[in-house]
C-alpha positions in Angstrom: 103.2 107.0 114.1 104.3 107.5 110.5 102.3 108.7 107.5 105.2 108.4 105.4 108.1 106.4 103.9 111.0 108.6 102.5 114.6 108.8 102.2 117.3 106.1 102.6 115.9 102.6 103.6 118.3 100.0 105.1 117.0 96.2 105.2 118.9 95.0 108.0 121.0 91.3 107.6 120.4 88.8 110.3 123.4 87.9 112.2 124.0 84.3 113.4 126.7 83.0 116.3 129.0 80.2 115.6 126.5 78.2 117.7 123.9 79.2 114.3 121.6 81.0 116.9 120.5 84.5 115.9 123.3 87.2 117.6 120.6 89.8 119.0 124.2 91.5 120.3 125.4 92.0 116.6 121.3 93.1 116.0 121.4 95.8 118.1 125.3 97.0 117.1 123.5 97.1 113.5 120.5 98.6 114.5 121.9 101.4 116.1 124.7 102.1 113.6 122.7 102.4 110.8 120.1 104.9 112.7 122.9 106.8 114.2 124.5 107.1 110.5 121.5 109.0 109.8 118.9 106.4 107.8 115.5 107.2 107.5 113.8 103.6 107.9 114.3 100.0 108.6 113.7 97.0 106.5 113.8 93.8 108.9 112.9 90.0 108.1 113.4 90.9 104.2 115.3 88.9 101.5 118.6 90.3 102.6 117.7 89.3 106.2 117.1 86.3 105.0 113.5 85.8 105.7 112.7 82.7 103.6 115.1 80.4 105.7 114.4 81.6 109.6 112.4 79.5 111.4 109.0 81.0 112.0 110.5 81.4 116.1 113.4 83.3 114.5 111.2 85.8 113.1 109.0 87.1 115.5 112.3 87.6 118.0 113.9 89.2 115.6 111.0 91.5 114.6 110.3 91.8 118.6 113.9 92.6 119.2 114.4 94.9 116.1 111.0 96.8 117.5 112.7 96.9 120.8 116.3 98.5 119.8 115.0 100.9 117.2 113.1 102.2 119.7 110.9 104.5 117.5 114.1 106.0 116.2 113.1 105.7 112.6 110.1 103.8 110.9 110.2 100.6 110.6 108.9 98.5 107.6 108.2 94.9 108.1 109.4 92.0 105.0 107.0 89.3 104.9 106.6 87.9 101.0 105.4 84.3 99.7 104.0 82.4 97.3 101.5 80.7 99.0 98.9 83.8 99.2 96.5 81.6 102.0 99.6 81.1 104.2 101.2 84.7 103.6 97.9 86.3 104.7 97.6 83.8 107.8 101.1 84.1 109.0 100.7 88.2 108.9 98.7 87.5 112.1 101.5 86.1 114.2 103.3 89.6 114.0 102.9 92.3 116.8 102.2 95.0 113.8 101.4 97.8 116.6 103.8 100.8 115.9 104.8 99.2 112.0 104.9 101.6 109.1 104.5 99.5 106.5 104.2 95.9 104.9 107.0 95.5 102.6 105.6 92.0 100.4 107.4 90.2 97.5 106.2 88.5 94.7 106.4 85.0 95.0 109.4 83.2 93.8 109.7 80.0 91.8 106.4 78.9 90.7 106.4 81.8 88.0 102.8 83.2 88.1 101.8 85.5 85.0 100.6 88.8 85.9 97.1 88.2 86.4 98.3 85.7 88.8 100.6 88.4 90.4 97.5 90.7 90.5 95.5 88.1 92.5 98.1 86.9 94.8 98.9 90.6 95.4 94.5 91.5 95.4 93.8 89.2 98.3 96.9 89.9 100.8 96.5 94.0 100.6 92.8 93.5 101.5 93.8 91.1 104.3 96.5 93.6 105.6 96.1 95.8 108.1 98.7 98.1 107.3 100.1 100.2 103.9 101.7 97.7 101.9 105.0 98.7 99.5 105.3 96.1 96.6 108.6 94.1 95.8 109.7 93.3 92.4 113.1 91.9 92.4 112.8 89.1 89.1 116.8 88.2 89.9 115.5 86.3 92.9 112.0 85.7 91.9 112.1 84.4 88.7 109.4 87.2 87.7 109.3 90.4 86.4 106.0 92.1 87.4 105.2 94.6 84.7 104.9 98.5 85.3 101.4 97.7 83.9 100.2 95.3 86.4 101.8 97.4 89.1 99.9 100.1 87.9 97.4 98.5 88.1 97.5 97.6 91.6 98.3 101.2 92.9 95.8 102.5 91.3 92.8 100.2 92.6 94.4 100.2 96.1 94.8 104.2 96.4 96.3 105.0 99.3 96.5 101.4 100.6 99.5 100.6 98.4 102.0 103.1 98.5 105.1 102.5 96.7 106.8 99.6 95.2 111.0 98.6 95.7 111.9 97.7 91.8 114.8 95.8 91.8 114.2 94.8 87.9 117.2 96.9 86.7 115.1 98.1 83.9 115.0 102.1 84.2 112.6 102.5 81.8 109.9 100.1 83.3 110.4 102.6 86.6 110.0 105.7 84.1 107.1 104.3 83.1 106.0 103.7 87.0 107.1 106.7 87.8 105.2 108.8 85.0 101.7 107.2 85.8 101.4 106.2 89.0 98.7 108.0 91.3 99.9 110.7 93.3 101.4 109.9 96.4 102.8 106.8 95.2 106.7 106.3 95.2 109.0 103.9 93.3 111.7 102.7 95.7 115.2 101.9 94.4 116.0 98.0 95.4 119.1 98.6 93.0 122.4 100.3 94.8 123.9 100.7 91.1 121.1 102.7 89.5 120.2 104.7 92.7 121.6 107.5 91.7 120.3 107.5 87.7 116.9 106.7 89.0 117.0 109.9 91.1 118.6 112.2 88.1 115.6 110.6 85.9 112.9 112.0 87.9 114.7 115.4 89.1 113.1 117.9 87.3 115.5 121.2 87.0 
């Protein structure tokens, strides 16, 4: 339903009762206050809605539910990272991906792999994924900084399978870099509210 993934992205927290069951009232409050507040696309079961410590019932209501209230509002891009590659692309199977926009997948976290190891882990899920898959570099959480080479590398051998990667590395001249040699039609993503707007006045051309 869409080709593309533009604009302002919002990844979506998941709110809990005092009971610690998800609060699919508060989900739809937020779902439909961020759409009416004009977004472009949803984020939901990534590492701000705290993916990694859901049970794995958790996240497939919540990704039902979110599919449910957005309606087909806005795009909606699905978070589902890992660092066991075997289990990442296994788990992709337990998701109703019908009317999904895009796989949004971060490197793993804690184990440290070099980049050839990033290249491989990141190799083997895009070719198991059924959908467009936007790359996650966030080293403050992962413990990893994925180069601009070896995510060059990777959009450029998956053409039009990979289409953009969210740095969150902080490091503007790694994204220039990006940026500057990446195949046409592939965007770099802010995942950093406090160099948005640099990021955007680096690549404006006047």
């Amino acid at each position: 339903m869409f080709s593309k993934i533009e604009g302002t992205g919002v990844a979506l927290v998941t709110p809990f009762t005092k009971d610690e069951e998800v609060d699919f009232v508060a989900l739809e409050k937020l779902v439909n206050h961020v759409i009416e507040g004009g977004i472009d696309y949803l984020v939901v079961l990534g590492t701000t809605g705290e993916n990694v410590t859901l049970t794995k019932a958790e996240k497939l209501s919540v990704f039902e539910k979110v599919k449910t209230f957005t309606n087909e509002r806005v795009p909606i891009v699905l978070g589902h990272g890992g660092s066991n590659t075997k289990v990442l692309v296994e788990s992709l199977k337990d998701f109703d991906l019908d009317g999904i926009a895009a796989i949004l997948s971060v490197t793993p976290s804690y184990n440290k792999p070099s980049q050839t190891g990033l290249y491989q882990h990141y190799k083997t899920f895009i070719e198991s994924c059924p959908l467009p898959v936007i790359l996650y570099n966030v080293p403050g959480r992962s413990g990893v900084n994925m180069t601009a080479k070896t995510t060059l590398k990777i959009a450029n051998e998956f053409k039009g399978k990979v289409i953009a990667v969210k740095e969150a590395s902080g490091d503007l001249s790694q994204m220039m870099e990006i940026i500057n040699n990446a195949p046409k039609g592939f965007e770099v993503i802010s995942g950093d509210d406090g160099i948005t707007l640099p990021l955007i006045a680096a690549v404006v051309k006047v």
